[in-house]
C-alpha positions as CSV (number, residue, x, y, z in Angstrom):
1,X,22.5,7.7,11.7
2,X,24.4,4.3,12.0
3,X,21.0,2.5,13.6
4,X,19.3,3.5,10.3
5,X,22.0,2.3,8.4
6,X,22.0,-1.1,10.0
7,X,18.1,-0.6,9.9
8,X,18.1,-0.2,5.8
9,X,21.2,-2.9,5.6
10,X,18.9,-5.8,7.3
11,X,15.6,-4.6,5.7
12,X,17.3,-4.7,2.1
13,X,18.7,-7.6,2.5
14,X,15.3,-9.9,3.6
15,X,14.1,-12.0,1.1
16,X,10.4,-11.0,1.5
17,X,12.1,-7.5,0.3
18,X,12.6,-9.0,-3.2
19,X,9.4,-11.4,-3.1
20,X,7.4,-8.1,-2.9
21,X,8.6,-7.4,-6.6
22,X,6.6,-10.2,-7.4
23,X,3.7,-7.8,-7.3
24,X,5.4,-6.5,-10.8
25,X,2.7,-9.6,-11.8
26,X,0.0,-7.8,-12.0
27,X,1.1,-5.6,-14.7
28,X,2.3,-8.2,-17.3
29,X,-0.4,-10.6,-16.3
30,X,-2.9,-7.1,-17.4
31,X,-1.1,-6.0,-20.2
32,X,-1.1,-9.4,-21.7
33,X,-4.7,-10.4,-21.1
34,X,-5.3,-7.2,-22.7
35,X,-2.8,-8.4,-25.9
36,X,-4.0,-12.1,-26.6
37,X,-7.6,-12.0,-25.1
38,X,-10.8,-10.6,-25.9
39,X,-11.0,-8.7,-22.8
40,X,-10.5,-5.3,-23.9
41,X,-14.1,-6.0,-25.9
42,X,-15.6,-7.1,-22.7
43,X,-14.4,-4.3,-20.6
44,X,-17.5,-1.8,-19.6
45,X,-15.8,1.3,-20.4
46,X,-18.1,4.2,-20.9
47,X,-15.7,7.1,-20.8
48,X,-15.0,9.0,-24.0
49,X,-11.4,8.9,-25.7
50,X,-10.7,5.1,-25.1
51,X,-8.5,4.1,-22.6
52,X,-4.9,5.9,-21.6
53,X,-2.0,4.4,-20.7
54,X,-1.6,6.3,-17.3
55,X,-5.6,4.8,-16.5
56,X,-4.3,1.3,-17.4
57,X,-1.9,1.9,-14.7
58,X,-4.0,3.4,-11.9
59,X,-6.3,0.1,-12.7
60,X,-3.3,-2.4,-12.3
61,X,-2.1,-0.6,-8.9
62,X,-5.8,-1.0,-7.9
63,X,-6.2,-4.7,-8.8
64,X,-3.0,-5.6,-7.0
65,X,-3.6,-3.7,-3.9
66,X,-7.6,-4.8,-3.4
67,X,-6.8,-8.4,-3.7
68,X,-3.8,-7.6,-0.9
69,X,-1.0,-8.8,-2.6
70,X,1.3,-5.6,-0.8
71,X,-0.4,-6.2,2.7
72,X,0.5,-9.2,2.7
73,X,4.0,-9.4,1.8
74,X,4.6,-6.4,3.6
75,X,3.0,-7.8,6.8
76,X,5.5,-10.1,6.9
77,X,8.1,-7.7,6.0
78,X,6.8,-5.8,9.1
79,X,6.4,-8.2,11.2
80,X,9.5,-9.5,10.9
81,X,11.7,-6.1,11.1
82,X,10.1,-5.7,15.2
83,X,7.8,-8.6,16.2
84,X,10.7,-11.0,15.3
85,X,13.2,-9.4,16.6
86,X,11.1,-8.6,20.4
87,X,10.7,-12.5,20.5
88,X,13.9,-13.2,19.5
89,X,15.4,-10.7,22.1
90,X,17.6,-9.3,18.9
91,X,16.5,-5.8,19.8
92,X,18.2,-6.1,23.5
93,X,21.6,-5.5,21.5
94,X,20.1,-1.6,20.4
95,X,18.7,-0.4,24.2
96,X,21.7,0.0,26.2
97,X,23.5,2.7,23.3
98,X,19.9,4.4,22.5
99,X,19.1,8.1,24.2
100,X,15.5,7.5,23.0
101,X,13.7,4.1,23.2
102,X,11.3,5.1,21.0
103,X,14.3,5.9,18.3
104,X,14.4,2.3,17.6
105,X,10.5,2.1,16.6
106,X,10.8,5.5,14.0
107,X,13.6,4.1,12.6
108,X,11.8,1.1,12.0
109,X,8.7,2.8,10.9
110,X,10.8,5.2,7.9
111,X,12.8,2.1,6.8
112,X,9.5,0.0,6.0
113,X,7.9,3.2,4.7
114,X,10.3,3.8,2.5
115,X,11.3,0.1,1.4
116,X,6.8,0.2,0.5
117,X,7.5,3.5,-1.4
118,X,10.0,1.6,-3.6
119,X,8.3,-1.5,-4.1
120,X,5.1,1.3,-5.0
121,X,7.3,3.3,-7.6
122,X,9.2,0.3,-9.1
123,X,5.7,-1.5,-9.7
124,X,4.4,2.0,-10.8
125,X,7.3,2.7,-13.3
126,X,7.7,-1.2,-14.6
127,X,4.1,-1.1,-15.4
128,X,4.0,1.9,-17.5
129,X,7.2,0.0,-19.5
130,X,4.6,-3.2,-19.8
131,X,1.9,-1.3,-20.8
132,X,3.9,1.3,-23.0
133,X,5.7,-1.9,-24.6
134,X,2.9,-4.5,-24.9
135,X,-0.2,-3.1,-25.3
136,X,-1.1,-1.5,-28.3
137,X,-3.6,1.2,-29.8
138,X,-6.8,-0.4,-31.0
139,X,-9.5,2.1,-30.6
140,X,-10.5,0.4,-27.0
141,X,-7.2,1.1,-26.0
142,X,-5.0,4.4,-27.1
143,X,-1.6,5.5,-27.3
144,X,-2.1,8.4,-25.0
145,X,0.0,8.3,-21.7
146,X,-2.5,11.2,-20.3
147,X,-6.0,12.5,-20.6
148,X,-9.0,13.9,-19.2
149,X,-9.5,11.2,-16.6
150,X,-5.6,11.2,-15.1
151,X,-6.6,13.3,-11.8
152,X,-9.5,11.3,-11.1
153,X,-6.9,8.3,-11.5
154,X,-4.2,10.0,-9.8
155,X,-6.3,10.6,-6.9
156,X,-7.1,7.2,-6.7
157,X,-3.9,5.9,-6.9
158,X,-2.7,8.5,-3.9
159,X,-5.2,7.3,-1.7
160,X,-4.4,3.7,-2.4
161,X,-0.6,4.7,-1.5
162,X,-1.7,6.8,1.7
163,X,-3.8,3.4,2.6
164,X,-0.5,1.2,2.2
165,X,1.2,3.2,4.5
166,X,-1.0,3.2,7.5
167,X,-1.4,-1.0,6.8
168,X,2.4,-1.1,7.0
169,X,3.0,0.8,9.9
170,X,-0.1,-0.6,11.9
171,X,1.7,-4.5,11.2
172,X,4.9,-2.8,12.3
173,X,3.6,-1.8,15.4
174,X,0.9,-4.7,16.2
175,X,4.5,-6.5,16.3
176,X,5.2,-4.9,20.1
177,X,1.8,-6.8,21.1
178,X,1.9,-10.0,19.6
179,X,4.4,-12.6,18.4
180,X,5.7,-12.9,14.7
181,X,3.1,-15.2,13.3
182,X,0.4,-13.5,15.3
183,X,0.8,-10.2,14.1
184,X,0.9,-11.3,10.0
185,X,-2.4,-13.6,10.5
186,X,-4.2,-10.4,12.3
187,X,-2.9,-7.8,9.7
188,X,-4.1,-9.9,7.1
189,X,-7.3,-10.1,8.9
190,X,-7.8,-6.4,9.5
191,X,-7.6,-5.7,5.8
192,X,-10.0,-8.4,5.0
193,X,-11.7,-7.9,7.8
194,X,-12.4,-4.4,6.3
195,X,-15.1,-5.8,3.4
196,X,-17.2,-6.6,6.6
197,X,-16.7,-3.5,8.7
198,X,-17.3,-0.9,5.8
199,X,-20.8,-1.9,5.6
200,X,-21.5,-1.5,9.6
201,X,-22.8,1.9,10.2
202,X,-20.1,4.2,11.9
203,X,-17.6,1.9,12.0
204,X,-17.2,2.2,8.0
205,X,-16.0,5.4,8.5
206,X,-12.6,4.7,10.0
207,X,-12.5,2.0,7.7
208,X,-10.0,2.9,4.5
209,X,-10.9,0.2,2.3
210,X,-14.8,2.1,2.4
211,X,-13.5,5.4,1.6
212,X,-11.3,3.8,-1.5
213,X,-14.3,2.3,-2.6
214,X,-16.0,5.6,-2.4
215,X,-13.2,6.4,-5.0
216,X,-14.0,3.4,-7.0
217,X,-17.4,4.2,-7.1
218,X,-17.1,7.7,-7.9
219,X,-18.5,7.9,-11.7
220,X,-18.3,11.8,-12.4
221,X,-14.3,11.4,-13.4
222,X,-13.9,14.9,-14.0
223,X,-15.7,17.0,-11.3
224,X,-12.6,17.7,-10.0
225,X,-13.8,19.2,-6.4
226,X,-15.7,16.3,-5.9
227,X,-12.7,14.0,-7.0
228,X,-10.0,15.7,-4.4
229,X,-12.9,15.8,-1.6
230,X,-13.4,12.3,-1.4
231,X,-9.7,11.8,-2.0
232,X,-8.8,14.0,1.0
233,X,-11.2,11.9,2.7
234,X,-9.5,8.5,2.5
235,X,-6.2,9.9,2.8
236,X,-7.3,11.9,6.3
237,X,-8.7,8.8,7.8
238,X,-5.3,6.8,6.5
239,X,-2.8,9.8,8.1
240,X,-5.4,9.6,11.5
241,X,-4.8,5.8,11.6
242,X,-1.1,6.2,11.1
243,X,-1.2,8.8,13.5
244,X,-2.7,6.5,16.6
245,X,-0.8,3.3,15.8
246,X,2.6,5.6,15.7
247,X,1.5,7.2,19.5
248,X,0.2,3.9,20.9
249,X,3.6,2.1,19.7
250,X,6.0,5.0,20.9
251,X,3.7,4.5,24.5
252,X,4.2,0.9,24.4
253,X,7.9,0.4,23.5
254,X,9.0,3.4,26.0
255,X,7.1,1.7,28.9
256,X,7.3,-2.0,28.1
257,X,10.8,-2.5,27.0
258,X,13.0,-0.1,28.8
């Protein structure tokens, strides 16, 4: 208990922490395009009903997380929580009172999962403020907070979170193989890197960003089935990914730094 306390206590307490909030951006950058442009009359938006406030959301958390605004700042919050602390030889100070080696690395690995979860639900909740606040009912646009279209959009926005948390804890552990700089210029790369492999046949298939677009693509917003199919799809091949990175990094820190 006191090694995740000290865990939360240095990981709430690293500038790159706060920085992340910066994503709150994207929302208030949205709501006020959509205020004092004409870009709610340019929008292609087919549906029926106009526009909800919960699907102004989902859009917003999609915008900020396909450009990689949270991979990257949490890369470097990941990368500096392990990789940092291996080459600085910080983490010798935790081996000689640990039972488990790998206690250090899953104590890591549910502090930056959570610290993502409240960067996620702070951006989530501040946006709906924004949007709530700022944005008013013009016919494009409505008042509603829900509507026929919120499952579709909450799906997306699951497997968006699901997505975050395998990036986050596939930087945290690429930090046991390379050194601090190393490991946020490759997790960078592997989400970018992802626009190239989700059109190579096979490979796109282990590829998140490809399912997500799936998502994106999906036009039927209410077939519900079809909806939590595809969701279940991205979110599997996120929880698989999270899944290998977790094993290889419990293998590698209980036989490399014992």
């Amino acid at each position: 208990m006191r090694l995740l306390k000290v865990e939360r206590y240095k990981n709430y307490h690293r500038t790159e922490f706060y920085l992340s909030f910066l994503t709150l951006l994207v929302p208030l950058i949205f709501a006020y395009s959509m205020v004092y442009t004409d870009m709610p009359t340019q929008m292609e938006y087919n549906k029926a009903g106009g526009i909800s406030i919960f699907t102004m959301v989902s859009v917003c958390l999609g915008m900020a997380s396909s450009i990689g605004i949270f991979h990257i700042f949490y890369s470097v919050i990941a990368a500096n929580s392990l990789a940092y602390e291996l080459e600085s030889g910080y983490y010798m100070m935790y081996f000689p009172k640990l039972q488990s080696k790998t206690k250090l690395l899953r104590t890591k690995q549910r502090v930056v999962t959570e610290s993502l979860l409240i960067t996620l639900v702070t951006f989530i909740v501040i946006a709906i403020v924004i949007l709530k606040l700022l944005v008013k009912d013009d016919g494009i646009i409505t008042s509603k907070f829900f509507d026929q279209y919120s499952f579709y959009m909450a799906m997306s926005m699951l497997a968006i979170v699901f997505e975050l948390l395998a990036f986050v804890n596939l930087s945290l552990v690429l930090g046991l193989f390379f050194r601090t700089l190393q490991t946020i210029v490759i997790s960078v790369a592997l989400f970018y890197g992802q626009i190239l492999g989700s059109s190579i046949p096979i490979i796109k298939y282990l590829m998140p960003k490809y399912h997500l677009q799936n998502i994106l693509d999906f036009n039927d917003w209410i077939n519900y089935s079809q909806v939590l199919k595809i969701t279940l799809t991205s979110i599997g091949v996120s929880l698989l990914i999270l899944l290998v990175v977790s094993y290889i990094g419990h293998k590698k820190i209980k036989n490399d730094y014992i």
